[in-house]
C-alpha positions, 0 to 999 in steps of 0.5 A, spaced: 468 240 236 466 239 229 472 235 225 475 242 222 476 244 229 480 238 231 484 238 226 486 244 226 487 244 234 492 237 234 495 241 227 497 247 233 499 243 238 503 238 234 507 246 232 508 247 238 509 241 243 514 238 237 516 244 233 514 241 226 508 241 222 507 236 216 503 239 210 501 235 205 504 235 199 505 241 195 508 241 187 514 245 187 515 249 181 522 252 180 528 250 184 532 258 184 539 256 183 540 259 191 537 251 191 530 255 194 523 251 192 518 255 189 512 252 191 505 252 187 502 256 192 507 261 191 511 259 198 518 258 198 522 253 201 529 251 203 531 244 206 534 244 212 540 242 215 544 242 208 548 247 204 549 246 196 554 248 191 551 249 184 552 242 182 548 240 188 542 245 187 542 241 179 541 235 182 535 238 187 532 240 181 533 233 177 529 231 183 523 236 185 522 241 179 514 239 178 514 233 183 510 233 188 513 233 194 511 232 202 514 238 206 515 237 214 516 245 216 521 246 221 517 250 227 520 258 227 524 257 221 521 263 217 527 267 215 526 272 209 520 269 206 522 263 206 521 256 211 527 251 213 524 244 211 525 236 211 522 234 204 520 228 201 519 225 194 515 218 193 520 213 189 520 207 186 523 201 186 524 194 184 527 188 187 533 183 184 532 179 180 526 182 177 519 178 176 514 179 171 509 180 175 512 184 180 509 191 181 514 197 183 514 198 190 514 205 194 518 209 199 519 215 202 525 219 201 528 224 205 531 228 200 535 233 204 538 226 207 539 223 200 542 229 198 548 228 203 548 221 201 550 222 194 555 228 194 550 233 192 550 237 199 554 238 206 550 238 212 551 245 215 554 245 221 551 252 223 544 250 224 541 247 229 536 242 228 533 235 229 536 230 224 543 234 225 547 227 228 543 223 223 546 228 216 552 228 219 554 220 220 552 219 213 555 225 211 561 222 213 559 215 210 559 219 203 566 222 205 569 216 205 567 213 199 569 219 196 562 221 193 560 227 190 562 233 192 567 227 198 570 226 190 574 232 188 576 236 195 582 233 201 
């Protein structure tokens, strides 16, 4: 079996058996003010697990609009033309104190993730999916700091 032919086979078996597919990493081209990505290749995108106010899809756009983003496809997630997914966002950083020298180090961010951390969205308890008790714990963590959206609602 010639490497093309591999690759897509372990690709259909990790959809299947694991419900997710990992793509490489896309351009978003426009977040809709719905929070929907538009991706360059014309496919559209929700991120799953969270809901967003309109102040929240801003910060999403600050975020993705024209970066290159690493999508995990939920598996069975298409609903009106658009796919429920994880994203993530490479970022830098540095270190305190900084050194001359040093280079910035890098890491993947789990954008959905960070949303809720800041206060930008909520984890929406109507889904189901993987990472839902993970969203809800730092949900609860960004509420009790009163961030975001935790900030102004009782």
């Amino acid at each position: 079996m010639g490497l093309r032919k591999k690759k897509f086979f372990l690709g259909c078996l990790s959809y299947f058996f694991f419900g997710i597919v990992i793509l490489h990493a896309e351009t978003v081209m426009e977040v809709g003010n719905d929070g929907v990505l538009t991706l360059a290749d014309g496919k559209k995108v929700v991120l799953a697990g969270i809901q967003m106010d309109d102040q929240g899809v801003s910060v999403l756009r600050v975020l993705a609009r024209k970066q290159d983003v690493k999508f995990q496809l939920l598996a069975n997630s298409l609903h009106e033309g658009k796919e429920s997914a994880y994203a993530y966002l490479k970022a830098k950083y540095v270190k305190f104190p900084v050194k001359i020298d040093r280079v910035p180090d890098e890491e993947e961010v789990l954008i959905n993730e960070f949303l809720i951390k800041v206060g930008a969205a909520k984890v929406d308890e109507a889904q189901d999916f993987s990472r839902k008790a993970r969203f809800l714990k730092v949900q609860d963590e960004a509420r009790q700091k009163g961030e975001g959206v935790w900030s102004y609602q009782g």
